[in-house]
C-alpha positions, 0 to 999 in steps of 0.5 A: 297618866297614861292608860296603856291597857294591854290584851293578855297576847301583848307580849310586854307581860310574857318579856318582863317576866323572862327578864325577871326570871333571867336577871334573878337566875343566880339568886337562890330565893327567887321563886314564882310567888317572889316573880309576882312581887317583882311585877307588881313592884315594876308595873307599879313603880312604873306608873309612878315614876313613868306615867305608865305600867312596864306590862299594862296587867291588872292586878287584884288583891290576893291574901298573899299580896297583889297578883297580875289577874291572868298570871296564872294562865300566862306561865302556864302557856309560856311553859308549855311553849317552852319560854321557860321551866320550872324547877324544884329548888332547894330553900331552907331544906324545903323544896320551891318552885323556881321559874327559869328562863329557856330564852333571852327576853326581847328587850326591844319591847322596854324602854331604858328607864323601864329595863334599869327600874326593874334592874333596881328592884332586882338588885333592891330585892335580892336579899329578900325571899317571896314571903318578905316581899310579900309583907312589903306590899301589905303596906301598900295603900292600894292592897290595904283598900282593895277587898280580896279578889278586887282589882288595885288600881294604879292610881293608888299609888299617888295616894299619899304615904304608899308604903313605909319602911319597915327595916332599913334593909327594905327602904330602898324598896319603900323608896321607890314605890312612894317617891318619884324622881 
């Protein structure tokens, strides 16, 4: 497998995550905790299918699901240079953030296989709000071994059963973690 580690200043992470967020526009679920579900989903599916992460981020264990380490600082900089904007979104009479998009992504930067792997987790997901996301990736095998605040690496996911499904609206999902084509 390829090791494509990247600096936090390549700008693979800040394009996927305007091509996320541009593609989940008219999906009213989408939110920033379901965007970070959505970028392990690609990177990790990636790495499987592609010998190769889509950003090259490190990801840790978080109680709600794994988590790009510096994801944090990059929406706050892509925010304050104006990439994109958060809003308030109504979701079930709860207000949610919401990440939008303030420009079209550079998709230059992506290959092919990697823009339709992530249009298909997209599409795989779009029923599916943060929290349902997120209980997906609990049965991943590298969240299920990583202490909290540790790192995941990418090669769990060629252990084993990697992730099983846990409804049949979700085993597209399940599907795609666990099996290469």
């Amino acid at each position: 497998m390829e090791d494509r580690s990247q600096h936090a200043d390549d700008p693979r992470m800040r394009e996927l995550i305007l091509y996320l967020a541009t593609r989940s526009d008219s999906d009213w679920r989408f939110s920033t905790a379901k965007l970070t579900q959505l970028l392990f989903l690609c990177d990790f599916s990636a790495y499987r299918r592609l010998g190769r992460s889509i950003s090259g981020q490190t990801y840790q264990k978080l109680r709600v699901g794994p988590s790009p380490i510096d994801l944090l600082s990059r929406l706050e900089q892509m925010l304050a240079e104006g990439d994109c904007a958060e809003i308030e979104a109504p979701h079930f009479g709860h207000p949610h953030k919401k990440l939008v998009a303030r420009r079209p992504p550079d998709l230059a930067v992506f290959t092919p296989e990697e823009l339709a792997l992530a249009d298909q987790i997209v599409a795989d997901l779009w029923e599916s709000d943060a929290k349902e996301v997120s209980e997906l990736s609990h049965d991943f095998i590298g969240w299920k071994a990583a202490e909290l605040g540790e790192t995941i690496p990418y090669e769990t996911v060629l252990v084993g059963d990697s992730a099983k499904p846990v409804s049949e609206d979700k085993a597209t999902y399940c599907r795609t973690l666990a099996t290469a084509e």
